[in-house]
N, C-alpha and C positions, 0 to 999 in steps of 0.2 A: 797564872801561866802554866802553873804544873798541871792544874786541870784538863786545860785546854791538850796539853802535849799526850796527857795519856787516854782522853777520847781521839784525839788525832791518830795512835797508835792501836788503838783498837778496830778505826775507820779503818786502816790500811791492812790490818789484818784480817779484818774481814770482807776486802776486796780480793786481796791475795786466793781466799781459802774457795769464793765463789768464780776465780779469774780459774781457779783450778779445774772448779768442778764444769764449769762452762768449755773448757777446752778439753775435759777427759771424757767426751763423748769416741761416738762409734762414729763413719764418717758417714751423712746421709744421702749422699750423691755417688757410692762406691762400695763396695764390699768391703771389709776389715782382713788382713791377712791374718789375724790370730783365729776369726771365723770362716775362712773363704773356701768354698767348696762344701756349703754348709746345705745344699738345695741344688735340685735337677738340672735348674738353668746355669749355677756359679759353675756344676761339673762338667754342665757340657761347653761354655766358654775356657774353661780350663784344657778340655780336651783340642778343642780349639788350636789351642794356644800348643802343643804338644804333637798335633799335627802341621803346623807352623813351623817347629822347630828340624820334624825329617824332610824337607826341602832343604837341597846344600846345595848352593851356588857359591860360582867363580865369578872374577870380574866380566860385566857387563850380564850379570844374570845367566848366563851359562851353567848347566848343570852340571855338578860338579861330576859325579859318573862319568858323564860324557867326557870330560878335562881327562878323566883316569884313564878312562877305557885308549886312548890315546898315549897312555905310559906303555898297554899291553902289545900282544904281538900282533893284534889284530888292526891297529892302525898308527900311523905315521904321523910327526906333528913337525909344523917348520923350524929349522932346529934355531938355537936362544929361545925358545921357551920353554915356559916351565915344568908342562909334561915331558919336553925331549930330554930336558936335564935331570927328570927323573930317571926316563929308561936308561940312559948313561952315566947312573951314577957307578961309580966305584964301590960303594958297598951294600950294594943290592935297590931295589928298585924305587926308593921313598931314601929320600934326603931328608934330616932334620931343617938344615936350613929353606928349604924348598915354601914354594908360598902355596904350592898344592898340598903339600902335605901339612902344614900348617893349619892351614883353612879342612883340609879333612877330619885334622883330632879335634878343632875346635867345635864345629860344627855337629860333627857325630858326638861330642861328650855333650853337648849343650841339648841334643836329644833326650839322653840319658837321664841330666840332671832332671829336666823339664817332667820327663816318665815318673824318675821317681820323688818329683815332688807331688805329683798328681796322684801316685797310688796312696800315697803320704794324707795327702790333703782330703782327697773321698772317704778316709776311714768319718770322719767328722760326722758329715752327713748321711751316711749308709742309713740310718735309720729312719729318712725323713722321703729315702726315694723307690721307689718299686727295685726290689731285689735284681728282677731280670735286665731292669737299667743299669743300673748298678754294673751287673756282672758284665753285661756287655759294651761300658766302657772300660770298663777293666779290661777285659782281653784284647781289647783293642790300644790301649797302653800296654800291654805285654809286648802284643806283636811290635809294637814301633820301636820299643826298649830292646826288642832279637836283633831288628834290622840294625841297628844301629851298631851294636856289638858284634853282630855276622861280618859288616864291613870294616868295624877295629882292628879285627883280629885277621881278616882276610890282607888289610896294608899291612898292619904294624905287629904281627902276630900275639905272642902276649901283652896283655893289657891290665891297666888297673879294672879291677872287677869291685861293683857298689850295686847296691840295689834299696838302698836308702839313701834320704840325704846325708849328705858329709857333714861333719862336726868340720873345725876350723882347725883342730888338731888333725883328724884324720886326713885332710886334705894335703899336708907335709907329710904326711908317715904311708900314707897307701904305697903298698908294692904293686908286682905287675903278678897275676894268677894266667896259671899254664891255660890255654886252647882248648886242652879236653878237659878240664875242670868248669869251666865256662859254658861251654857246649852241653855237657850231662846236665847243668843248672838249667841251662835254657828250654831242656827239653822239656822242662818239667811246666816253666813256664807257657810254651806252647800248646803243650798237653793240655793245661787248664784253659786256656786261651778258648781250643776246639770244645769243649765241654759247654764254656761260658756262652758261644755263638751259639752252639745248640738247644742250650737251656733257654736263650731269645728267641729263639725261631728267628736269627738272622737270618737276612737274604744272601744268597751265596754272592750277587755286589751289592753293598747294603744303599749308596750313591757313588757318584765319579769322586775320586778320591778319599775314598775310605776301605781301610783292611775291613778282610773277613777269614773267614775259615781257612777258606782255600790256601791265603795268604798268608795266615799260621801256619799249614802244613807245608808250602813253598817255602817259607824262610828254616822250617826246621830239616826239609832235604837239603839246602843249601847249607847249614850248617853243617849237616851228616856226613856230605860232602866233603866239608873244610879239614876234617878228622879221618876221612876215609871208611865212614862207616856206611858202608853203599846198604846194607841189610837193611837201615833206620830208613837213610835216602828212599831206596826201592818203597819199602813198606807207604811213606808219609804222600810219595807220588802215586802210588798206585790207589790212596784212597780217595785223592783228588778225581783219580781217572774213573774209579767204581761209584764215585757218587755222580756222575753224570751229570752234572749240571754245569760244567766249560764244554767248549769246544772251538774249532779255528772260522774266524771270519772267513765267509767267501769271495769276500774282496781286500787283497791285503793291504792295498792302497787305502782303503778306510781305516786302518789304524792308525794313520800318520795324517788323518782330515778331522779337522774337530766334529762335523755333521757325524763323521762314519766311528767317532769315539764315541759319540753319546750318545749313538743308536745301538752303538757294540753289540753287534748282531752274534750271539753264539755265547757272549760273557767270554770273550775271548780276550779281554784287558781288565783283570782280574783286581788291579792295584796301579793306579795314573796319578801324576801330580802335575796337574795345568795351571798356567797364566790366566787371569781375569781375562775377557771378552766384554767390556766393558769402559776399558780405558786403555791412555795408551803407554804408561809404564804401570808392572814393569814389562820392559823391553827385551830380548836376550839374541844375540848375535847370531846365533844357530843357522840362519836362512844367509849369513853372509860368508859363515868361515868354513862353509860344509856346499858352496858352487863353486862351479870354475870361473876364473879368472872372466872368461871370454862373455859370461851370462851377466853379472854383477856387475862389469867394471870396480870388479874391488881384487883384494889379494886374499884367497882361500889361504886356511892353514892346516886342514885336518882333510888327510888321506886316509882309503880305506889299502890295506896292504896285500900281498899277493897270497897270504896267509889264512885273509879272511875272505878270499875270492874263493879259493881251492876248498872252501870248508864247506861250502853250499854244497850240495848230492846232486844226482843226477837224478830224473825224472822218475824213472824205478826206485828209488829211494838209496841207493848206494853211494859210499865216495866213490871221489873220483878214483881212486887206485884200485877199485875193486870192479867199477865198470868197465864193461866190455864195448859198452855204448861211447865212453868218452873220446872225446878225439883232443889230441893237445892241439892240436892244427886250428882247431874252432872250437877254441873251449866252453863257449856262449848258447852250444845246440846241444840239446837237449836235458838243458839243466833245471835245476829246481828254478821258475817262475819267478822267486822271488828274489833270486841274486840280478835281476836289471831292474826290479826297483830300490836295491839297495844298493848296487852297485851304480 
C-alpha cells in the first residue's frame, strides 16, 4: 500500500510540474503584453489603438467638441441640457458634476494613458524596426498626447501632468501642475515631433485621419495661445504658412462632403476624424440636432448665436465694425461667403 501511495504521489507531482509548464507558455493566437509592441505591425496596431482613443464622443456619438463648442459664446443649446448647464454654472464654465465634463476628463486622460503606454511599449522593439518608423510613430503619439492635454488645460485649467504610466501609488498621490509648466514641456515634445516628421520625409497629410507636421506645429500655436505667448504662436504658424504646402479649398462646401474630404483639394484639412462608410453604426445625430424643425420633422437643439454671426468679415476682409461696406439693415450682403453656408 505504501508503495503504491508514493508512486501515486510522485504521478501527481509530475502532472502538476508538466500542467505547469504546458500553461506557462506565451499566447499563440495574440501578442504577450510583457512583449507587445515588440515588431512594426504590434506598433503600428498599437498606434491604432491611440488614435482610437483622441475621438471623444457624447451620447449618440456626437462629437464631443461639437457638445463643447455649445457651452462657448459661439452657440446656444436647449436649455436642461448639459452644455447649457455648463454655460450656467455658477462657478465657471465646466461643472464637476456635469456629464459633459465627465466624459471630457475621462476620455482626454484615457488618450494620455493610451500615449504613454505606447511611447512606453515601443522602447521594446526600437531595435527590430527602421529608425525612421520608429520615429515617425513616435511624433505622432506626441502630437495626440499635446492635443489631448491642450484641451485639459483649455476646460479644466491645471491638470495632473504624467508622461509615463502611473504606478498604483502615483495614481492617488499626483497633483495638478501649473498651464505654463505644461505648455514649455510640450513645446519640447512638439519640437521633436516636427524634427521626427522630417527625418520621415512625412507627407504633409500623411492619410485622412492621421497627424503630421503641420498638426505639431498647429497644436503647439494653440497651446502658445493658451499662455499668451503670441511670439511662439506667430513663429509655429508662420512656419506652416512659409512651408507652403496647405492652402483653402476652392469649394467650401467640399469640406463638409466626404467626396470633397478626400479629395481635399489644397490639404486644406490638415487633421479629420471620420465615421466608417461602410456600415451603418456608428451613427451620430449631428444631421438631426443642427436642422430646423420645419426640414427633419424632428426637434433641433444647437443654435449658432449672434456672436458667431457677427464674427464672419466682410468681403474685403474686415469686421463688421470696421467696415464701411456693412449695412446692419442687411447684414447678409456682402459678407464673407461662407457665413450662408454656415449659417
Amino acid at each position: 500500500m505504501k508503495k503504491i501511495f508514493f508512486i501515486a504521489v510522485i504521478a501527481l507531482a509530475g502532472m502538476l510540474t508538466g500542467c505547469s509548464k504546458f500553461l506557462d507558455r506565451k499566447p499563440l493566437d495574440a501578442s504577450a503584453s510583457s512583449t507587445f509592441l515588440s515588431n512594426e505591425a504590434e506598433m503600428d496596431l498599437g498606434l491604432t489603438g491611440v488614435y482610437a482613443s483622441s475621438f471623444w464622443a457624447v451620447a449618440n456619438n456626437v462629437p464631443l467638441l461639437y457638445a463643447i463648442e455649445s457651452t462657448t459664446d459661439l452657440a446656444l443649446r436647449r436649455t436642461g441640457n448639459a452644455e447649457d448647464q455648463i454655460a450656467l454654472g455658477d462657478a465657471g464654465p465646466f461643472l464637476v458634476s456635469n456629464g459633459i465634463t465627465v466624459i471630457a476628463w475621462n476620455q482626454e486622460y484615457k488618450l494620455v494613458a493610451r500615449a504613454n503606454q505606447q511611447l512606453e511599449g515601443m522602447k521594446k522593439g526600437a531595435a527590430n524596426v527602421d529608425a525612421k518608423t520608429v520615429g515617425r510613430m513616435r511624433a505622432e503619439v506626441l502630437v495626440l498626447r499635446a492635443w489631448a492635454y491642450f484641451h485639459l488645460m483649455s476646460q479644466f485649467n491645471d491638470v495632473p501632468y504624467y508622461t509615463e504610466p502611473l504606478t498604483t501609488e502615483q495614481i492617488f498621490t499626483l497633483g495638478r501642475t501649473p498651464v505654463a509648466t505644461i505648455v514649455a514641456d510640450l513645446y519640447k515634445d512638439l519640437d521633436e515631433a516636427v524634427t521626427l516628421f522630417d527625418a520621415a520625409n512625412t507627407p504633409a497629410v500623411q492619410v485622412m485621419g492621421k497627424v503630421n507636421k503641420g498638426v505639431a506645429l498647429g497644436v503647439k500655436a494653440k497651446l502658445a495661445l493658451l499662455i499668451k505667448d503670441y511670439n511662439t504662436a506667430a513663429a509655429a504658424t508662420k512656419t506652416i504658412i512659409d512651408g507652403g504646402q496647405y492652402g483653402l479649398n476652392p469649394r467650401y462646401t467640399d469640406l463638409f462632403i466626404l467626396s470633397g474630404q478626400q479629395t481635399n483639394a489644397n490639404l486644406e484639412i490638415m487633421f479629420n476624424q471620420t465615421y466608417p462608410t461602410d456600415i451603418l453604426d456608428p451613427q451620430n445625430w449631428l444631421a438631426v440636432i443642427t436642422i430646423p424643425r420645419q426640414v427633419g420633422t424632428s426637434q433641433s437643439s444647437h443654435f449658432p448665436s449672434q456672436q458667431l454671426v457677427d464674427k464672419f468679415e466682410t468681403k474685403e476682409g474686415l469686421r463688421i465694425d470696421q467696415s464701411a461696406t456693412y449695412d446692419p439693415a442687411q447684414p447678409s450682403k456682402n459678407r464673407d461667403n461662407r457665413l450662408r453656408w454656415t449659417v
